[in-house]
N, C-alpha and C positions, 0 to 999 in steps of 0.2 A: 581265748587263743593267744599263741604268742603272735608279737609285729613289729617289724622294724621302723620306728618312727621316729621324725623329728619334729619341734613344735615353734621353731625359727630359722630362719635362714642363715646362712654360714657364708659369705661372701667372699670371704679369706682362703675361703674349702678346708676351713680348719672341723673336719668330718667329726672326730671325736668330741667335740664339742657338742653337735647337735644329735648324734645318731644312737639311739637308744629301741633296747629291746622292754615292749612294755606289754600286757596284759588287755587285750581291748575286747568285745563283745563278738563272739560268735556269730556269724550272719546269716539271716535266714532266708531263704529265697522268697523273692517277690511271684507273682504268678508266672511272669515270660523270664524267668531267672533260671540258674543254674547254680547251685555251689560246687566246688572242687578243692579235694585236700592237696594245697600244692608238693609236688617233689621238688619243684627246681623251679626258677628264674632267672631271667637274663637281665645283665647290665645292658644300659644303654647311654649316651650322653646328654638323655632329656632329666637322666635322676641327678646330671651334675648341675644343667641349668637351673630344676628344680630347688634345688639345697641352694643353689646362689640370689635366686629370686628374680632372675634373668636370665631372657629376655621379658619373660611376664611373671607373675606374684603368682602363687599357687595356693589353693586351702587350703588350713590348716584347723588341725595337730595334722599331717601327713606320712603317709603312706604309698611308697615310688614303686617300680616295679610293674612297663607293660608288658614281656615278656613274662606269663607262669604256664609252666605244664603240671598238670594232677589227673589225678582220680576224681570222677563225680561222685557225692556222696547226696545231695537232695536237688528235686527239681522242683519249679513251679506248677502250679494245677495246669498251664495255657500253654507249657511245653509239650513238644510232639517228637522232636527227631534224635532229643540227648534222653539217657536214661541213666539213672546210676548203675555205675560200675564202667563207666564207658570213660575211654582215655583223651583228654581233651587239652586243647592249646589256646591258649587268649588272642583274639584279632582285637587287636588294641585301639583301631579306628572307631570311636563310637560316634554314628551319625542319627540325626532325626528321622530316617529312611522315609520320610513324606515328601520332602522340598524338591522342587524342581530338579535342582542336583540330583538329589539320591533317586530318585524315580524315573532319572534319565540312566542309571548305571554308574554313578561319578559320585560317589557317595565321600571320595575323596575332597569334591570342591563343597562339602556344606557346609554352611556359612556356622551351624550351631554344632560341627562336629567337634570333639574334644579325646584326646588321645589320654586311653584309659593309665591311669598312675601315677602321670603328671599333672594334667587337669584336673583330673575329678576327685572328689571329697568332699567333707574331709575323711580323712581312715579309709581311703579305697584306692588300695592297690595289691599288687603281688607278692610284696614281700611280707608273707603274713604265713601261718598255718592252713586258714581255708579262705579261698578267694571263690564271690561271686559276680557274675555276670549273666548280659541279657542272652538269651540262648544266642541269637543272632551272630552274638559277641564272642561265640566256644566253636572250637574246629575241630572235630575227630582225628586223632594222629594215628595214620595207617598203621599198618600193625609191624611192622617190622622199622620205624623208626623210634627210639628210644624219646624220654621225657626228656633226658639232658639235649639230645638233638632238635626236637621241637623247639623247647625254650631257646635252643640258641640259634634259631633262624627266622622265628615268626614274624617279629615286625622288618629287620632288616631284610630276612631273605623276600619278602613280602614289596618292602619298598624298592629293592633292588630291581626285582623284575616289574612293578609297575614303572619304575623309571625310564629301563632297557625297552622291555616290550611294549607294553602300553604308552607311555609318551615317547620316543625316540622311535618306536618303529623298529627297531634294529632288524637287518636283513643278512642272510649269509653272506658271506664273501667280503662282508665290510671291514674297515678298521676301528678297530674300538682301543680308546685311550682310557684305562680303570687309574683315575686315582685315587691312592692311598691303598692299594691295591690288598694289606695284610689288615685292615680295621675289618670290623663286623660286615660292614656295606663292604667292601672290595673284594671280601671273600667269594660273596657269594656273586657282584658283577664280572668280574674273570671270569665264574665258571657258566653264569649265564649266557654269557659272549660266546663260551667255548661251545655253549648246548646250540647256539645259531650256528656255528662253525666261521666264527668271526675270525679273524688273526686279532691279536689281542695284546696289546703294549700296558704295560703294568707302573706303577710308582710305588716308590715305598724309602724306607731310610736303608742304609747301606746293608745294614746287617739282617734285614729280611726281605731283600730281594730273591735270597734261593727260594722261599715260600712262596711266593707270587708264580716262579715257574715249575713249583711243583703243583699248585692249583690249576696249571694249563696256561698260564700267559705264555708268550712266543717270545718277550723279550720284556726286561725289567729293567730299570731307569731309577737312578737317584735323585727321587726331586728335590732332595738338599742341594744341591748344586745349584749354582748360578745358572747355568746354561743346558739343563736340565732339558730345557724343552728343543732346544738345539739337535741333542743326541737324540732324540724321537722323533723330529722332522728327517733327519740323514737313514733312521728306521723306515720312514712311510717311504724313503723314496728308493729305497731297496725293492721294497714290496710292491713299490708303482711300476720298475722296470720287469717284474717278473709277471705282475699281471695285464702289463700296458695298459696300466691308468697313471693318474695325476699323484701327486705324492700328496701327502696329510694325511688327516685324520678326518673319518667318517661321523663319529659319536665319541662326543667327550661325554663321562660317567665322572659326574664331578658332584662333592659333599663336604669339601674341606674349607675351600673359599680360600681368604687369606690372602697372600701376596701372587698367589700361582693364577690367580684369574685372568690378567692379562697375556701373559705365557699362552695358556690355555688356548685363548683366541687365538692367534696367530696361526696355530696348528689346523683349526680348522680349514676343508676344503669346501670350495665355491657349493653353499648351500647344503653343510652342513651342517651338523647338529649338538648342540652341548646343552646336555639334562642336568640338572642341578637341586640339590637338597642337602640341608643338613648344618652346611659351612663351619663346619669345626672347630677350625681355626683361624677365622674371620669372617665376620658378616657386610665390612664396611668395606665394599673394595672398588678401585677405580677402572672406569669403562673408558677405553680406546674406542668410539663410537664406530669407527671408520673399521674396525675387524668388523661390524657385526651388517655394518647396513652395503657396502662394497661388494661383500662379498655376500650378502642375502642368505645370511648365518641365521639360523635357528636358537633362539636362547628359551630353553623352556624349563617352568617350576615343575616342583615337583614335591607331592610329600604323599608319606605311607600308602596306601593302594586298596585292592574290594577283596572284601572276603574272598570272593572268585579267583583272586590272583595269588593270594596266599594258599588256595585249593590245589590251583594250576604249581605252583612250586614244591608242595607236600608230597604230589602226585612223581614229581619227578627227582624228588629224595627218594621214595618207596622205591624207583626203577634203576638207582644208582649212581644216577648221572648228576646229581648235586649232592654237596655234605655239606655239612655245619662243622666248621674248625672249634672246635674248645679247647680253649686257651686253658682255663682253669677253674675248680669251683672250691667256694668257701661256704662256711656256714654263714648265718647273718651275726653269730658272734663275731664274725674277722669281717664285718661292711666294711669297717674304714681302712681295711686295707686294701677289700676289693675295689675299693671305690680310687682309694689315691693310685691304684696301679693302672686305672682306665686314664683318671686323670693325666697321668703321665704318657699314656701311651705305649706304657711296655708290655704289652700283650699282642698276638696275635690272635685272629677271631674273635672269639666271644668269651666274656667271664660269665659265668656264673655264680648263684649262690641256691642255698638249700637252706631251708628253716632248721634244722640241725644233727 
């Protein structure tokens, strides 16, 4: 089958260099397996780390891509609930489902889990012809959500709402500060926010602030700006005089990191909460202690989420009240251009690609 592989690291992100379409072995299901002819997968910014060899080495010859949606074409003998012919989405979380963790429901905090396309190999991920996986590992996509829309929600939309729901709590009537508000993850935390009936303050770079309020944010914010966080503080205390509360921010939905972390803090109100994954655009960033322990601030990790919550998100695609933005899809002949266009960030929502 065709796959898109590379068989060294590119630290430069010089893409064309490493990223080649090559010929590799057909895969055949193992007993608790599944195979699936992919139609489409999703970028994500673990295929950039990946290609760079940082923050961790990945194995190789490699194959990126945890986002694929296909057709099932073979099952294993020990499979019970997929059948070929059935429409299926990748939960890219692969955990040991024995440990402690995972047999508490938290299959998120296992120590031996490994997020399928980056991690694992070598030659196993999405961007191929036919991708398989442990049945565990495959999600049925309701019937009236599209391959393109699966792939372009599963793991983000997936982490979004374990971030929101599952860690932060989030409650109606709160304020919830989304940023980066037009990436993969902010698409779909704005509209999570909106499905709680949160008021919902947005970031984003100038020119797709209108996106952020046509996803349902209440007010969008340029976090280029110096003082960025400034204009959103003078927002919460709008909203505080109309509901007779304190001004801030309830729930920071934060992914980017970078220089806005301290910002960030400031915003919160007395005991509460900023969820955190991803850090974009920095990992290394300086802590004001006195925001967090003062005011008995919440700082909680967070990464991808349970089959469960990816079930609970799909569930609420099918009823209309969440969508997958697609930005744009290429074949894996144009990777390096889908890939230098995430690098840069001129996309809104999700790219995708198609085996061809």
């Amino acid at each position: 089958m065709k796959a898109l592989v590379y068989e060294e690291y590119a630290p430069d992100d010089d893409y064309a260099k490493i990223l080649k379409i090559k010929e590799v072995p057909d895969p055949k299901p193992k007993p608790n397996e599944v195979v699936f002819k992919v139609k489409v997968a999703g970028l994500n910014h673990d295929d950039i780390w990946g290609m760079r060899g940082k923050p961790i080495k990945i194995p190789m010859p490699h194959i990126s891509g945890t986002d694929a949606a296909g057709e099932v074409v073979a099952v294993g003998d020990d499979v019970t609930t997929i059948k070929v012919g059935d429409r299926v989405v990748s939960h890219g979380n692969m955990s040991c489902r024995i440990c402690m963790a995972c047999t508490e429901g938290r299959e998120y905090d296992c120590q031996y889990r490994k997020v399928w396309g980056f991690q694992t190999g070598p030659l196993w991920g999405g961007y191929c012809e036919y991708a398989h996986l442990p049945e565990v590992n495959v999600v049925k996509i309701p019937e009236n959500i599209s391959y393109e829309e699966a792939a372009g929600s599963s793991m983000v939309m997936m982490t979004s709402w374990h971030m929101l729901v599952g860690r932060a709590k989030i409650k109606p009537g709160q304020t919830v500060l989304v940023m980066g508000g037009t990436s993969g993850m902010g698409t779909f935390g704005i509209q999570i926010a909106k499905l709680y009936s949160c008021d919902v303050i947005a970031t984003a770079s100038p020119n797709k602030l209108e996106e952020c309020i046509k996803l349902g944010a209440d007010f969008a914010i340029d976090h280029r700006k110096d003082d960025w966080h400034k204009e959103v503080f003078a927002i919460t205390k709008d909203i505080a005089k109309k509901k007779g509360t304190n001004p801030g921010v309830d729930v920071i939905f934060e992914h980017i990191g970078g220089s806005h972390w301290n910002k960030e803090l400031t915003l919160l109100k007395y005991g509460a909460t900023l969820v955190t994954t991803g850090a974009t655009t920095g990992y290394d960033v300086q802590t004001d202690l006195r925001h967090i322990f003062f005011k008995g601030i919440n700082v909680l990790g967070s990464t991808q989420g349970t089959r469960a919550e990816l079930e609970d998100g799909l569930y609420w695609m099918s009823q209309g009240k969440i969508k997958a933005i697609i930005d744009s899809i290429y074949t894996f002949e144009n990777a390096v251009e889908a890939h230098t266009k995430m690098l840069k960030g001129a996309f809104i929502g999700k790219i995708l690609m198609k085996p061809n």
